[in-house]
C-alpha positions as CSV (number, residue, x, y, z in Angstrom):
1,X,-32.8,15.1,26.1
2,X,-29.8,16.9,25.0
3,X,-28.3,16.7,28.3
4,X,-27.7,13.2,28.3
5,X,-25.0,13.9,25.6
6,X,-23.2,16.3,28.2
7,X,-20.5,13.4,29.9
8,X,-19.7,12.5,26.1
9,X,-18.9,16.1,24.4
10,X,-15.4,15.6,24.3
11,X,-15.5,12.0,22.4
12,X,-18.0,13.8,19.7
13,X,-15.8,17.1,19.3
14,X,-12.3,14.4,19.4
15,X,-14.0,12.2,16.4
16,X,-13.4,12.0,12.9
17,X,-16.8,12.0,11.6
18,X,-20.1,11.3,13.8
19,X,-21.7,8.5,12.1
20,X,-25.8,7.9,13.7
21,X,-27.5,4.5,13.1
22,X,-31.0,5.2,11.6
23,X,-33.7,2.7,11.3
24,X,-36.2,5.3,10.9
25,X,-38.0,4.5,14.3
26,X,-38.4,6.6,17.1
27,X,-35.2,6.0,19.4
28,X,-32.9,6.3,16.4
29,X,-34.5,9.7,14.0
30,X,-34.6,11.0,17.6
31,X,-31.0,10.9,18.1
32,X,-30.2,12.0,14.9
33,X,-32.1,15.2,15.5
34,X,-31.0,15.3,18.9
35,X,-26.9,15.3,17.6
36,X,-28.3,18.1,14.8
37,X,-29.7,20.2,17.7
38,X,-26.5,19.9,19.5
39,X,-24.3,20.9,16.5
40,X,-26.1,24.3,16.5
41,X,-24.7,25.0,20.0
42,X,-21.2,23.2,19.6
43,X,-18.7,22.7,17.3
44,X,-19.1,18.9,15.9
45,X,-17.5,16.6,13.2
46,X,-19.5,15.8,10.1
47,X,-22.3,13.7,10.8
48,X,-23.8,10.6,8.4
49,X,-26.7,8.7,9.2
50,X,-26.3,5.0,7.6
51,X,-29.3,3.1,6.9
52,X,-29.3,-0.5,7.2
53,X,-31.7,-2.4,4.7
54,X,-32.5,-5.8,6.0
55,X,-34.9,-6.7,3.2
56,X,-36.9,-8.4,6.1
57,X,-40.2,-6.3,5.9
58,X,-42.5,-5.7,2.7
59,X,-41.9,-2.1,3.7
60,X,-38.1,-1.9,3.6
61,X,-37.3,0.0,0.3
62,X,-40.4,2.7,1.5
63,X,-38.5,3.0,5.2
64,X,-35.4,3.6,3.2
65,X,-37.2,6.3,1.4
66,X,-38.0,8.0,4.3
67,X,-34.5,8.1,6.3
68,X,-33.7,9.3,2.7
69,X,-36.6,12.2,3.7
70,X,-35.5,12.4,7.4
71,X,-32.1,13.4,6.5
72,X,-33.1,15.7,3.4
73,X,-34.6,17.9,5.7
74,X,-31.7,18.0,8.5
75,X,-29.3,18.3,5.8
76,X,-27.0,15.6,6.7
77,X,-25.7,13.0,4.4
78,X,-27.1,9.3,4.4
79,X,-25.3,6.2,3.0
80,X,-27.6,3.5,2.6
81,X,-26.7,-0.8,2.2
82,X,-28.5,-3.0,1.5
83,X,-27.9,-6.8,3.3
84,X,-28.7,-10.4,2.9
85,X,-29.7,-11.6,6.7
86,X,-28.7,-14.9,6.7
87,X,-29.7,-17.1,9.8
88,X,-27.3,-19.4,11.2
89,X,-29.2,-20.7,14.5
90,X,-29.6,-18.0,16.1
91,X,-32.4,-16.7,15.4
92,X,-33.7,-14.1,12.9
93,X,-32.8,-10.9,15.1
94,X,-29.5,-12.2,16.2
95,X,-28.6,-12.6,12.5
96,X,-29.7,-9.5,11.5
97,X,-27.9,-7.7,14.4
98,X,-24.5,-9.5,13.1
99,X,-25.4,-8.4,9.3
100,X,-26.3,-4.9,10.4
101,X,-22.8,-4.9,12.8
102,X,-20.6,-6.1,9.6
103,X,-21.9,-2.9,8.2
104,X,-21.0,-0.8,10.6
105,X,-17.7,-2.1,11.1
106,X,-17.0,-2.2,7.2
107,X,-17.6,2.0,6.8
108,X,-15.6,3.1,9.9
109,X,-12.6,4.2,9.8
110,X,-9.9,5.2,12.6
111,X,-11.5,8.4,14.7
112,X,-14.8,7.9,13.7
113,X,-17.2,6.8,15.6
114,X,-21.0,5.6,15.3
115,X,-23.6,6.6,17.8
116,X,-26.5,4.3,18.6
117,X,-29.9,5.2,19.7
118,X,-30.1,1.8,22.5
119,X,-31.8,3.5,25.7
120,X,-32.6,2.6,29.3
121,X,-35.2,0.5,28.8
122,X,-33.2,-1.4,26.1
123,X,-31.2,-1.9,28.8
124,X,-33.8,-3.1,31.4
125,X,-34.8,-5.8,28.0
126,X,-31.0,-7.1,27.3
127,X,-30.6,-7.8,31.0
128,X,-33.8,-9.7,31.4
129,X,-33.4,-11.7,28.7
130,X,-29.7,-12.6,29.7
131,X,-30.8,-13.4,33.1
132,X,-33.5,-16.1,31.3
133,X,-30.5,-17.5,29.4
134,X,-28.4,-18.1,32.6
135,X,-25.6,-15.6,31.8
136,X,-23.1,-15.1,34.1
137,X,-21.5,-11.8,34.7
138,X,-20.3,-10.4,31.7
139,X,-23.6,-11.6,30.1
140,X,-25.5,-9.3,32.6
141,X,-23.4,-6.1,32.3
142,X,-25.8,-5.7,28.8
143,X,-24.7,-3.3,26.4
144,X,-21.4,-1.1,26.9
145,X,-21.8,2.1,26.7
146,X,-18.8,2.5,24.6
147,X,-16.3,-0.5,22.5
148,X,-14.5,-0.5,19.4
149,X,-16.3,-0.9,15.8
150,X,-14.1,-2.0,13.2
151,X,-11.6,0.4,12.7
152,X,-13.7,3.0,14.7
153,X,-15.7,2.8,17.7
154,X,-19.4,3.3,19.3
155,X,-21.1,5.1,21.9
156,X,-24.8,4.6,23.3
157,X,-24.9,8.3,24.6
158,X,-28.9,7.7,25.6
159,X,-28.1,4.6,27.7
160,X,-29.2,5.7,31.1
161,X,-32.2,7.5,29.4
162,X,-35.7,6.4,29.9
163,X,-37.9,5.9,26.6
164,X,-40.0,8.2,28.2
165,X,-37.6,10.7,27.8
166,X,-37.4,9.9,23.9
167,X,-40.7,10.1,23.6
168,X,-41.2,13.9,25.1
169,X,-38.2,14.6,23.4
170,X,-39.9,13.2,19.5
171,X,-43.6,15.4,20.6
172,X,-41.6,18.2,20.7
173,X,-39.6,17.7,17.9
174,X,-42.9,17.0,16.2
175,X,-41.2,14.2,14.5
176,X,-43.2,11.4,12.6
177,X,-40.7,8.1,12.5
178,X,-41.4,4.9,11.0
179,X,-43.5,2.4,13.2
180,X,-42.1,-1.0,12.3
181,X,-45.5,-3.4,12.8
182,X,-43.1,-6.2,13.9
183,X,-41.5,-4.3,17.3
184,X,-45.3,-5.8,18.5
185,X,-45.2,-9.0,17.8
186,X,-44.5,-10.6,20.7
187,X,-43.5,-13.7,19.2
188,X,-40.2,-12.1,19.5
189,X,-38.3,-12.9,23.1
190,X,-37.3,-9.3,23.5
191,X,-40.7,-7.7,22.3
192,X,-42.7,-10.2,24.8
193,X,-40.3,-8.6,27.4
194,X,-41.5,-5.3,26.3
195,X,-44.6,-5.7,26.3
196,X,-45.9,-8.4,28.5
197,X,-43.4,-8.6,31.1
198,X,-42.0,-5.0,31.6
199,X,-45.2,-3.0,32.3
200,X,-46.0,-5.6,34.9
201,X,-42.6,-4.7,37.1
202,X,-43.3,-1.1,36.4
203,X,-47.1,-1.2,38.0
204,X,-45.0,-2.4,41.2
205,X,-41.3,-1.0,40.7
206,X,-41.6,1.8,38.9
207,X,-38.2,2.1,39.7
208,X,-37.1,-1.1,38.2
209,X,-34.9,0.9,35.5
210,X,-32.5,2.5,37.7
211,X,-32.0,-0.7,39.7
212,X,-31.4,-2.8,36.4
213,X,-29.3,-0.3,36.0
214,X,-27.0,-0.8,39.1
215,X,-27.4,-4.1,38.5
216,X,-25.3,-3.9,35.3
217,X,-22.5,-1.6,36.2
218,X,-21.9,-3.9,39.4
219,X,-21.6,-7.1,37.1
220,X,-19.7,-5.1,34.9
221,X,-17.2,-4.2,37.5
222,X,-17.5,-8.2,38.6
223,X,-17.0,-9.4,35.2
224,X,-13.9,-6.4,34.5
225,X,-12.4,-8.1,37.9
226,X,-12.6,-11.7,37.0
227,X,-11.1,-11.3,33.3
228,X,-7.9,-9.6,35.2
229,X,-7.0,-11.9,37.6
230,X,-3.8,-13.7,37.4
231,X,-3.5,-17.2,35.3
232,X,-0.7,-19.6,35.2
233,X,0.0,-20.0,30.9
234,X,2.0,-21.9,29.4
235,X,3.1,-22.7,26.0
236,X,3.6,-25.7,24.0
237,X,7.1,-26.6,22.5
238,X,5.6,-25.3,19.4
239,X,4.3,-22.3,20.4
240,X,0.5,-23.3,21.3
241,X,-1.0,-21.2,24.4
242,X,-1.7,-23.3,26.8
243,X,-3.5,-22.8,30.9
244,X,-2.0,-24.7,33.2
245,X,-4.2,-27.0,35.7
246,X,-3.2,-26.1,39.1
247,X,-5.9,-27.3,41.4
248,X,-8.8,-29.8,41.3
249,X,-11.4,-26.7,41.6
250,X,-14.0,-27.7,39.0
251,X,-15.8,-24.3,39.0
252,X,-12.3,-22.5,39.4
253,X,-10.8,-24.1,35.9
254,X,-14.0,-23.3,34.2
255,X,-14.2,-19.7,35.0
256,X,-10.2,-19.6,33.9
257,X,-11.2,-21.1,31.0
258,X,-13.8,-18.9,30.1
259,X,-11.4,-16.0,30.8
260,X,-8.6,-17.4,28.8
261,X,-10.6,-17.9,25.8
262,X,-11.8,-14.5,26.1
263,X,-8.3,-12.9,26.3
264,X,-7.1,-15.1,23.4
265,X,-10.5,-13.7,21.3
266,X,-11.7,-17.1,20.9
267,X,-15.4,-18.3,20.3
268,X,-16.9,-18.6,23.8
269,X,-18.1,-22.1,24.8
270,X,-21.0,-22.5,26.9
271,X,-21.1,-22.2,30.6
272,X,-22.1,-26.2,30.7
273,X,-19.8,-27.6,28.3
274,X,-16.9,-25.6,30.0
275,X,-17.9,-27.4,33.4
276,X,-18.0,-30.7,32.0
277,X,-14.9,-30.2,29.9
278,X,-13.0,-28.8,33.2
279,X,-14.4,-31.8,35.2
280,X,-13.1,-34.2,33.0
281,X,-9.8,-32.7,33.1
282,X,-10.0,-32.7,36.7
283,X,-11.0,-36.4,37.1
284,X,-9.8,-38.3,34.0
285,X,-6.3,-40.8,34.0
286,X,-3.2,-39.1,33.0
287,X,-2.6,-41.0,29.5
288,X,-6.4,-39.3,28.4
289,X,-6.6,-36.2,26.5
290,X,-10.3,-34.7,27.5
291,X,-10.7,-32.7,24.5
292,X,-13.8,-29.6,23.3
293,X,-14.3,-28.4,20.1
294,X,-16.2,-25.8,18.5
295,X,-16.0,-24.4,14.9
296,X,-12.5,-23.9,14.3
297,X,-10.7,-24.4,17.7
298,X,-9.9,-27.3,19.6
299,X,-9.0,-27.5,23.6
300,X,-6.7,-30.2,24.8
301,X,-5.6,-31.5,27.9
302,X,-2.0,-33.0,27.7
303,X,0.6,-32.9,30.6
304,X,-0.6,-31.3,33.2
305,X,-1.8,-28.2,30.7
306,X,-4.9,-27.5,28.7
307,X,-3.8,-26.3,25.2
308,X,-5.6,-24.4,22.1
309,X,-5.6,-25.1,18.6
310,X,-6.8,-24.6,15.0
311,X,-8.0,-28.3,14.9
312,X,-8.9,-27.3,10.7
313,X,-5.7,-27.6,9.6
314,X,-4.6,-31.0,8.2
315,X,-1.4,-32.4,6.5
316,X,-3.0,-32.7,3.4
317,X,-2.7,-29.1,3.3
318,X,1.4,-29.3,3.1
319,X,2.9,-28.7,-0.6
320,X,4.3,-32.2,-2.6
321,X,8.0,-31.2,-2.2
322,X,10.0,-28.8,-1.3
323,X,14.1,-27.7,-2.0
324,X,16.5,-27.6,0.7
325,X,16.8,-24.1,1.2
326,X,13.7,-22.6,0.3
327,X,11.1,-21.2,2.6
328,X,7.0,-22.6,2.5
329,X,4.7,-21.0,4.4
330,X,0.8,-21.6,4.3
331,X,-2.3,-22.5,6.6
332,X,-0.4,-25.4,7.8
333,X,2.6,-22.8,9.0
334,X,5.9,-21.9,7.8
335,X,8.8,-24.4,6.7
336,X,12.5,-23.0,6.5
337,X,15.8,-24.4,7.9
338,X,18.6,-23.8,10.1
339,X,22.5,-23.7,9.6
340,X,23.5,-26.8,10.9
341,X,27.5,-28.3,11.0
342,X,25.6,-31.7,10.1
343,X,22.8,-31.3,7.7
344,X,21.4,-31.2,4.4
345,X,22.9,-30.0,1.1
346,X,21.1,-26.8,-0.5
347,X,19.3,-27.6,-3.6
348,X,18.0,-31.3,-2.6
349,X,14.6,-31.6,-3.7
350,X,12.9,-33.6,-1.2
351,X,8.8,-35.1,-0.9
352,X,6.7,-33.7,2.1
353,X,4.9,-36.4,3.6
354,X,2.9,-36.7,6.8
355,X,3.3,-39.5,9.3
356,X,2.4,-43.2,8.8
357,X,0.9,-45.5,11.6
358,X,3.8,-47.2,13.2
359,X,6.8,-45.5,11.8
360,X,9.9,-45.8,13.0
361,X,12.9,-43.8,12.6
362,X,17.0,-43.5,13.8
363,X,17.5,-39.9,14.5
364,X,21.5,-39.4,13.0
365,X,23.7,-41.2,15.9
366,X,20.8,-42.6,18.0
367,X,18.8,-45.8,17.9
368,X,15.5,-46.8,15.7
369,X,12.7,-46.5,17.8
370,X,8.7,-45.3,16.7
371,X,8.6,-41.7,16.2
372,X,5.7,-41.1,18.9
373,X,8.0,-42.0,20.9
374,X,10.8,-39.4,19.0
375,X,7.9,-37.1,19.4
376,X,7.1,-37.4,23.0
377,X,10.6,-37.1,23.9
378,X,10.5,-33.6,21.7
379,X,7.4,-32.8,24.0
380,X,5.0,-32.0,20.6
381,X,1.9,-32.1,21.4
382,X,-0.1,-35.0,20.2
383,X,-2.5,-32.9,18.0
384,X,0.7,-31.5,15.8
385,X,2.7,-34.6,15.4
386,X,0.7,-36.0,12.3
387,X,0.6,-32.4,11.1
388,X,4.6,-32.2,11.3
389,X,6.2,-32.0,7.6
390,X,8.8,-35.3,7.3
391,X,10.8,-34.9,4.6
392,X,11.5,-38.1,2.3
393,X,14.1,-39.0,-0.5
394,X,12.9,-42.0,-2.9
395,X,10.3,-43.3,-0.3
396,X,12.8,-43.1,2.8
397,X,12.8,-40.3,5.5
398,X,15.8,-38.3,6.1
399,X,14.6,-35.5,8.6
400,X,11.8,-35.1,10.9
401,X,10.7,-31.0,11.2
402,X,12.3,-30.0,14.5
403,X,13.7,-33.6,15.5
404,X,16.5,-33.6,13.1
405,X,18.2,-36.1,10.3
406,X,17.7,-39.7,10.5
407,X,20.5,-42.0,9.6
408,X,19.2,-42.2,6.1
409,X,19.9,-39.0,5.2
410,X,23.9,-40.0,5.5
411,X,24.2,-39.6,1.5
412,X,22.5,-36.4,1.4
413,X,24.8,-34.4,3.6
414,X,26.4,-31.0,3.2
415,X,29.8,-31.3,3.3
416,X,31.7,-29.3,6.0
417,X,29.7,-27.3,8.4
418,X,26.9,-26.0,5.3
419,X,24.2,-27.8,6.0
420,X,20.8,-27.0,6.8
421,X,17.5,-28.5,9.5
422,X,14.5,-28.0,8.3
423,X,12.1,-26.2,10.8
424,X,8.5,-26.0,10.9
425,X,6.7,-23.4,12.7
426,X,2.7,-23.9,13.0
427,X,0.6,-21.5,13.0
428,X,-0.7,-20.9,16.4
429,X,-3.6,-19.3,18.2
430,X,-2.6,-16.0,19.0
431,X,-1.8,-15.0,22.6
């Protein structure tokens, strides 16, 4: 088995420290002693096993007890944690993978890197049950072999091995691991896979593995391609990223979508709601703004653009008041002011308030009109105008963030060329 560490010798010799995953179980305590056996012949970084205690199984602290054993004997060093798996609809092995992951990405640091025991036939599992769940490409390139982790990264050197492999390799080694009773109930989607559904292709493709195989680096090439090609972007006035709709292609604006969210690390949406969100962009009147939420962000269409935002924050967020002069910044963004010939005086304690339902304002020098309209003239977005700070003296506005004084604010004025705008700057979605 140690020759399926041979295309990754460099990455373990150029790490930090060599950090191995142990559950305890066969795939993992036989890479463990696999890296050991490979340190005797070249010259590694440190190696730690961590143990991840999901406090799932009546047996937890005893398998704990053993990795504790396990390493004893290999003389390598074992950190332990112990986590609350807390399921958020997901199910209970998807919340345990993101508990165990948090782990991992809390005890790397840069150049180290954690090796994980997932196999071929792991493989040949993660594939079949993202090709029941109707994933599209990137879905069925399964695992990577290699990503970041935290501050570190990971590598699945036994990825193109066979369990089989494993096995041999653990009868030789004489090793006794831990036999979880639960990796049999097939309850469990993935252990059904295993155990009902797997051995069936095998009895008539016993090469099924190597084929599942090509099957994921081609849709990993596919998916690689698709997340690279060209989009037309655009930003708001404020700043918010924002993808351009160019076309009427239904299934072409949802796959941009899907690939814009992904470059700008946003929560992916599903495959159905990004359809039905591009159709109605694609078919609905010009004065409607389709919108799609989910957790934190909000997508927009407005002007020929779709547009992303943190829909969370809200202008009861902004501060009471503020002084001419002085900087703000919070969730809601950042408040300071320009140098202006016409503008403010320094010092002027002013009251933040949000935007009331019909309010109408005279920028300085120009008529009273509503300021939507003020606002749509500005080109901000309708989703930021009743987040933009107006600043009021005694109940009456005198500046609009970005827009400028009002006529109001005639007795508040610097004199000469001192005075300040106030500008506010939301924060945006990263691009």
């Amino acid at each position: 088995m140690l020759e399926a560490f041979a295309p990754h010798i460099g990455t373990l010799q150029a790490a930090r420290r060599l950090h191995v995953a142990l559950s305890g179980g066969i795939d993992s305590l036989s890479l463990l002693v696999a890296i050991c056996r490979l340190a005797e012949e070249e010259t590694l970084p440190p190696i730690i096993a961590i143990h991840i205690n999901h406090q799932l199984q009546p047996d937890a602290s005893a398998w704990a007890d053993r990795c504790a054993e396990f390493c004893s004997e290999l003389g390598v060093d074992l950190t332990i944690r112990v986590v609350s798996v807390v399921d958020s609809g997901k199910g209970p092995e998807a919340a345990a993978r993101q508990a165990r992951y948090e782990v991992f990405e809390s005890l790397l640091i840069p150049g180290d890197l954690l090796l994980l025991g997932h196999h071929q036939d792991d493989q040949a599992e993660t594939l079949m049950l993202r090709l029941l769940r109707g994933a599209g490409p990137r879905g069925l390139s399964g695992m990577p072999q290699s990503r970041a982790c935290g501050h570190g990264s990971l590598l699945r050197p036994l990825l193109h091995t066979p369990r089989s492999v494993i096995e041999a390799f653990a009868a030789s080694e004489s090793l006794d691991p831990i036999a979880d009773a639960s990796n049999s109930d097939t309850r469990y989607d993935r252990n059904f896979i295993r155990h009902e559904v797997l051995p069936v292709l095998e009895r008539r493709w016993p090469g099924y593995r190597e084929s599942f195989s090509r099957v994921t680096d081609q849709q990993r090439q596919l998916a690689t391609s698709l997340l690279t090609r060209p989009l037309n972007l655009t930003q708001s006035a404020l700043g918010d990223p924002g993808l351009k709709l160019v076309d009427d292609d239904v299934g072409r604006l949802a796959q941009d979508l899907y690939q814009w969210l992904y470059h700008l690390s946003l929560p992916t949406f599903s495959h159905e709601q990004l359809i039905e969100f591009a159709r109605q962009c694609v078919s609905a009147e010009q004065h409607k703004q389709p919108s799609l939420s989910q957790g934190e962000v909000t997508l927009m269409r407005w002007r020929g653009a779709i547009f992303a935002y943190q829909s969370t924050v809200r202008t009861r967020d902004l501060p009471n008041t503020v002084v001419v002069g002085d900087e703000l910044n919070g969730a809601w963004g950042v408040l300071d002011w320009v140098p202006a010939d016409v503008g403010l005086s320094p010092g002027i304690a002013c009251d933040l308030v949000s935007r009331a339902q019909g309010l109408q304002v005279a920028p300085l020098n120009r008529p009273t009109r509503p300021l939507t309209q003020w606002f749509q003239e500005m080109q901000v977005p309708p989703f930021r105008r009743d987040q933009t700070p107006l600043l009021s003296i005694d109940g009456v506005v005198v500046a609009v963030s970005n827009l400028g004084l009002t006529s109001d604010a005639s007795t508040y004025l610097a004199p000469g060329d001192h005075g300040l705008l106030p500008r506010w700057r939301p924060v945006v979605l990263a691009v």
